[in-house]
ZAGU-9639 format. One record per atom (N, C-alpha, C, O): x, y, z; residue in three letters. Coordinates in steps of 0.02 Angstrom, whole numbers, padded with zeros to 5 digits, always signed. Example, Ala and Ser with C-alpha at 12.3 -4.5 7.8 and 13.67 -1.06 7.14 Angstrom:
BEGIN
+00660-00284+00390ala +00615-00225+00390ala +00660-00165+00390ala +00712-00166+00423ala +00642-00112+00354ser +00684-00053+00357ser +00645+00002+00394ser +00670+00057+00402ser 
This chain:
BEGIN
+06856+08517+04134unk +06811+08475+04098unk +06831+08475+04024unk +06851+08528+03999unk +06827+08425+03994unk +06846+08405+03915unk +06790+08365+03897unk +06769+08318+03932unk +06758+08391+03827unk +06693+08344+03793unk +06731+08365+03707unk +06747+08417+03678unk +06733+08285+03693unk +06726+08284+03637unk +06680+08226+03619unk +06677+08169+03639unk +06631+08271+03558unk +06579+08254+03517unk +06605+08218+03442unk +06629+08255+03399unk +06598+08149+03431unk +06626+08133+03350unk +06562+08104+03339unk +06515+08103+03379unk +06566+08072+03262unk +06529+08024+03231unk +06564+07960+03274unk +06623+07956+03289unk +06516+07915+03288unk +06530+07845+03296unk +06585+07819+03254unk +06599+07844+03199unk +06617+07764+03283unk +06642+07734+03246unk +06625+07658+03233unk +06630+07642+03292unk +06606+07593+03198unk +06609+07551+03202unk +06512+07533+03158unk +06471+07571+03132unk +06514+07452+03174unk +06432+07448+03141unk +06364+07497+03165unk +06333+07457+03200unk +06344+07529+03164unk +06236+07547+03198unk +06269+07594+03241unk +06232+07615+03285unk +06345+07623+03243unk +06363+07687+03279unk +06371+07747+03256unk +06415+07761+03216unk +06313+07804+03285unk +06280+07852+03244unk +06335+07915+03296unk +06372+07955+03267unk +06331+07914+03346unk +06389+07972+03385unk +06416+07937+03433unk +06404+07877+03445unk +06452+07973+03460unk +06509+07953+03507unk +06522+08012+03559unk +06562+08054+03537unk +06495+08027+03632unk +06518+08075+03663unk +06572+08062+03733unk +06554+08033+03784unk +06635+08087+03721unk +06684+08089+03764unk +06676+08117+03840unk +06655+08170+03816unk +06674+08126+03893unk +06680+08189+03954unk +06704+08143+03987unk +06698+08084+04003unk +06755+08218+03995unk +06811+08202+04053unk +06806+08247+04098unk +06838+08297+04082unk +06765+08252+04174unk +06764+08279+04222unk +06830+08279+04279unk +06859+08233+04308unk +06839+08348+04282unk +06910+08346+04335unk +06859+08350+04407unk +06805+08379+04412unk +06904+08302+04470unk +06883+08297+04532unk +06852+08374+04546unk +06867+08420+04508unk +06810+08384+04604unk +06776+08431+04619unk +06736+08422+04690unk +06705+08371+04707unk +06741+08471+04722unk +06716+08453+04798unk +06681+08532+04802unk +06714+08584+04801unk +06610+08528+04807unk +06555+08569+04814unk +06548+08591+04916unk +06569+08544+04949unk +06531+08634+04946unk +06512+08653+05019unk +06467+08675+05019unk +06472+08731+04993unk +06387+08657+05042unk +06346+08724+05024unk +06295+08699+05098unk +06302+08640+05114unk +06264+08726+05124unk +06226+08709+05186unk +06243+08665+05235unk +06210+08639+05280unk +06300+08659+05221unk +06311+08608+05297unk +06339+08543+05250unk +06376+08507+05284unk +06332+08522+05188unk +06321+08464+05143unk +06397+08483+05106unk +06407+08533+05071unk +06441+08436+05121unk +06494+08433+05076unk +06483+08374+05016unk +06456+08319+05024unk +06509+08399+04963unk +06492+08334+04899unk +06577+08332+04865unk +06602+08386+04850unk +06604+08288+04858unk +06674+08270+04840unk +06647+08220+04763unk +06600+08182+04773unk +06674+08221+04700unk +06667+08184+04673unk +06739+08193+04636unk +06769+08245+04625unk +06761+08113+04618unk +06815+08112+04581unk +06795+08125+04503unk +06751+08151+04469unk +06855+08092+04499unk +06876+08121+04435unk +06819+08058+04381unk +06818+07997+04391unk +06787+08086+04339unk +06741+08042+04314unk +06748+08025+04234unk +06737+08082+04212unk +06758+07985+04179unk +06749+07986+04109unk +06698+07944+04080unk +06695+07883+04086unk +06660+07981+04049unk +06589+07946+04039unk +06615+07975+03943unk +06635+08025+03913unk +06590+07886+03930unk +06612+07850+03851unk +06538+07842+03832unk +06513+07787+03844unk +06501+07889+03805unk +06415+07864+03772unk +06427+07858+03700unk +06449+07904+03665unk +06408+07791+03674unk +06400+07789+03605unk +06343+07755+03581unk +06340+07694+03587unk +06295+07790+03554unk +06219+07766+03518unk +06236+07733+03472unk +06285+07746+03438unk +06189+07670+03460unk +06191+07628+03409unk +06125+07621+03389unk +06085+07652+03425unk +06097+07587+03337unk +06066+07613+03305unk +06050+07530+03306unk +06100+07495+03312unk +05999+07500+03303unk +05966+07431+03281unk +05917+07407+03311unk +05893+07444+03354unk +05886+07343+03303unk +05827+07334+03361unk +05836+07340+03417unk +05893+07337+03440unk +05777+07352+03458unk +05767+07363+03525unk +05816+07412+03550unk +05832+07419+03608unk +05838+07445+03499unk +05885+07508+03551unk +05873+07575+03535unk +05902+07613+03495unk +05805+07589+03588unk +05772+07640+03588unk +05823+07714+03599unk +05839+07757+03558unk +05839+07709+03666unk +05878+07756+03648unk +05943+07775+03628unk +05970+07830+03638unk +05965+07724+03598unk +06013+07725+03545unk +05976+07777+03482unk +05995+07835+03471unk +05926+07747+03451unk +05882+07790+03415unk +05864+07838+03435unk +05849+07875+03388unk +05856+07866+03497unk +05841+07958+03524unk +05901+07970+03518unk +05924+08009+03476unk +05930+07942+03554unk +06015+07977+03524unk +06044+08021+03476unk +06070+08077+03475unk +06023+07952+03417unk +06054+07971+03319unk +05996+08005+03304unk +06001+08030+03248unk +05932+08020+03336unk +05888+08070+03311unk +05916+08123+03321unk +05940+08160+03278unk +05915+08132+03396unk +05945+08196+03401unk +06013+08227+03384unk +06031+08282+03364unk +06031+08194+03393unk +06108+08180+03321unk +06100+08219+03277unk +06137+08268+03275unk +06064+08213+03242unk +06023+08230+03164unk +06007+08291+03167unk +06020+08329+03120unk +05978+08311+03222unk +05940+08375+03234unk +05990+08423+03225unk +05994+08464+03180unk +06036+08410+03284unk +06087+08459+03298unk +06146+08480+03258unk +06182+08529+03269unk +06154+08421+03191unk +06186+08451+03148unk +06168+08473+03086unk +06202+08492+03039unk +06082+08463+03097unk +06040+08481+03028unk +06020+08531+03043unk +06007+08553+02987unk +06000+08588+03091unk +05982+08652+03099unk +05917+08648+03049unk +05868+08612+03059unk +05925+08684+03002unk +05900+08692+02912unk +05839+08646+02911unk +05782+08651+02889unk +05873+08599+02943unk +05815+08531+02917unk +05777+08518+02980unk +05750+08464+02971unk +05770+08529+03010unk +05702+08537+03080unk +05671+08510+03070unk +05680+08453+03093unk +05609+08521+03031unk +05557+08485+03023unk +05551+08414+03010unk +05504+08381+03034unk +05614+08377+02958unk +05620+08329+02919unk +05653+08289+02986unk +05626+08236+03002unk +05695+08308+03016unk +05725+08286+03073unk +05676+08274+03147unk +05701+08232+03185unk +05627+08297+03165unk +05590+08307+03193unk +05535+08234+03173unk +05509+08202+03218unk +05525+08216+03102unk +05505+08170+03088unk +05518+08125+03086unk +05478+08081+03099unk +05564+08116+03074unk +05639+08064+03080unk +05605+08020+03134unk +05574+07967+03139unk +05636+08087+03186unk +05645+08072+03271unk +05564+08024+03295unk +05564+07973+03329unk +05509+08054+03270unk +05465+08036+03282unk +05432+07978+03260unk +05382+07962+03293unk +05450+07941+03209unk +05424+07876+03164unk +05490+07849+03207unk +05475+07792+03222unk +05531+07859+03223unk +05569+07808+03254unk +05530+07786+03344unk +05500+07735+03361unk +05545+07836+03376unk +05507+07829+03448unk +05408+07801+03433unk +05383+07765+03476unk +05380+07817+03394unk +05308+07803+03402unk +05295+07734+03418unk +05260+07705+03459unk +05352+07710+03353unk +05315+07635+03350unk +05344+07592+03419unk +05322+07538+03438unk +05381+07616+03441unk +05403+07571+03525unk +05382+07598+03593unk +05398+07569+03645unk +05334+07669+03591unk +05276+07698+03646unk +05213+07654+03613unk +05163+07670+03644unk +05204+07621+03579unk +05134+07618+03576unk +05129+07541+03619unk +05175+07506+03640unk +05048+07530+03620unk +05038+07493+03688unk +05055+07417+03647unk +05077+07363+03666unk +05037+07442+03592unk +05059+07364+03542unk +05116+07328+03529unk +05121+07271+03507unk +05187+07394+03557unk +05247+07354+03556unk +05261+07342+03608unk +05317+07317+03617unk +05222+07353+03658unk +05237+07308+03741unk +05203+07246+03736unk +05234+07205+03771unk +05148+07216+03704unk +05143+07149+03712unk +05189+07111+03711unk +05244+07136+03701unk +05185+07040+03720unk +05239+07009+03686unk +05210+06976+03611unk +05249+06947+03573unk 
């Protein structure tokens, strides 16, 4: 397995996570599981309607702000409130 973690690159791109899973075949009760070889490309962007693009670059924030917890924590939270509430599901 290989993960690399960068900053985004390009417009409203806040990270960028790489994984590269090598094939793998599991045996356990009778249940064989074979999965190939898999590369999963996630990159959060950041703009309207892209909620979790925004959990993303929150947590983004978190994990390289340690120190700043609280401020990050707030961040995270004025971003997600206003698109749980029942008022941004109307149309």
């Amino acid at each position: 397995m290989a993960a690399h973690f960068s900053h985004g690159e390009g417009p409203g791109v806040c990270a960028q996570l790489l994984l590269d899973l090598a094939p793998a075949q599991f045996e356990e009760l009778g249940l064989t599981v074979e999965i190939a070889r898999i590369i999963l490309d996630l990159s959060a962007l950041r703009g309207p309607d892209a909620l979790l693009g925004h959990v993303l670059c929150a947590l983004t924030y978190l994990l390289e702000h340690p120190a700043g917890n609280a401020r990050g924590m707030q961040i995270f939270l004025n971003i997600i409130n206003p698109q749980l509430s029942p008022s941004a599901a109307s149309p």
